[in-house]
N, C-alpha and C positions, 0 to 999 in steps of 0.2 A: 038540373045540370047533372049530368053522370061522370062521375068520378071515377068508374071505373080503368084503372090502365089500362086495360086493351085498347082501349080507346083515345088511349092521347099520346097522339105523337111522337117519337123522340126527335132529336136533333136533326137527324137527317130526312125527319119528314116519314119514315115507314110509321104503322100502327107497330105494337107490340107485338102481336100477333104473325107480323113480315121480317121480325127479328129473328136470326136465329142465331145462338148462343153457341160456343162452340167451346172446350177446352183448349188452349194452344197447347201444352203438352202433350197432348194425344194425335196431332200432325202428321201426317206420313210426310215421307222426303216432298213428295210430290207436288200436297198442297202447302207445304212449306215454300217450297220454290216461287208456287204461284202467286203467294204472299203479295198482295200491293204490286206485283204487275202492272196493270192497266191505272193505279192510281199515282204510282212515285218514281221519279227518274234520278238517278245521281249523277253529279255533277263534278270532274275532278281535273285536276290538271293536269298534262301530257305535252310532251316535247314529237310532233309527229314530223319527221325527216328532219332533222334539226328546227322545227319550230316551237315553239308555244301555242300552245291551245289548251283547249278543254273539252272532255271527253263528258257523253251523255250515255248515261247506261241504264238499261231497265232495271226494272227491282232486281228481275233473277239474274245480272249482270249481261245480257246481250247489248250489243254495243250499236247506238243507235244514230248516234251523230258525233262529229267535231266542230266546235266553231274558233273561233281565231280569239275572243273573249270571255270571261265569264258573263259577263250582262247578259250575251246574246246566247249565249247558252241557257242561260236562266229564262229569258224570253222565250226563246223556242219552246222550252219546256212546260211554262204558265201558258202560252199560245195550245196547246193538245190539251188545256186540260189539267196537268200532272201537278204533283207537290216536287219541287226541286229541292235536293236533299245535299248536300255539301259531303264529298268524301275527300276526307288527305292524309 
């Protein structure tokens, strides 16, 4: 059995070797922005023409949906995939 780390998996399944290490302090604005994009959506509450709803927005705050509840808010957003993040 080889015990060596490259070789054993981490959590999300890459070898060690498919990892790459990054310092976050050393960021440009840019790949800051891009930050969890494509993995996390927030989720927050909004009055749209005098209603109630809830607003979905990408990491980098693009604005991606409204739905009339949080549940289905949260749905849509588990449905793509995404981690739904609560902002208030």
């Amino acid at each position: 059995m080889n015990m060596n780390p490259s070789d054993q998996p981490d959590v999300a399944g890459a070898t060690a070797q498919e990892v790459v290490a990054f310092d976050v302090r050393h960021l440009s604005e840019q790949q800051l922005a891009a930050l969890g994009v494509s993995h996390i959506a927030y989720v927050k509450p909004v009055m749209v023409n005098g209603v109630q709803g809830f607003a979905i927005h990408a990491a980098d705050g693009t604005p991606m949906a409204v739905a009339g509840n949080r549940d289905v808010a949260v749905a849509a957003v588990v449905q793509h995939e995404m981690l739904p993040l609560s902002v208030h």
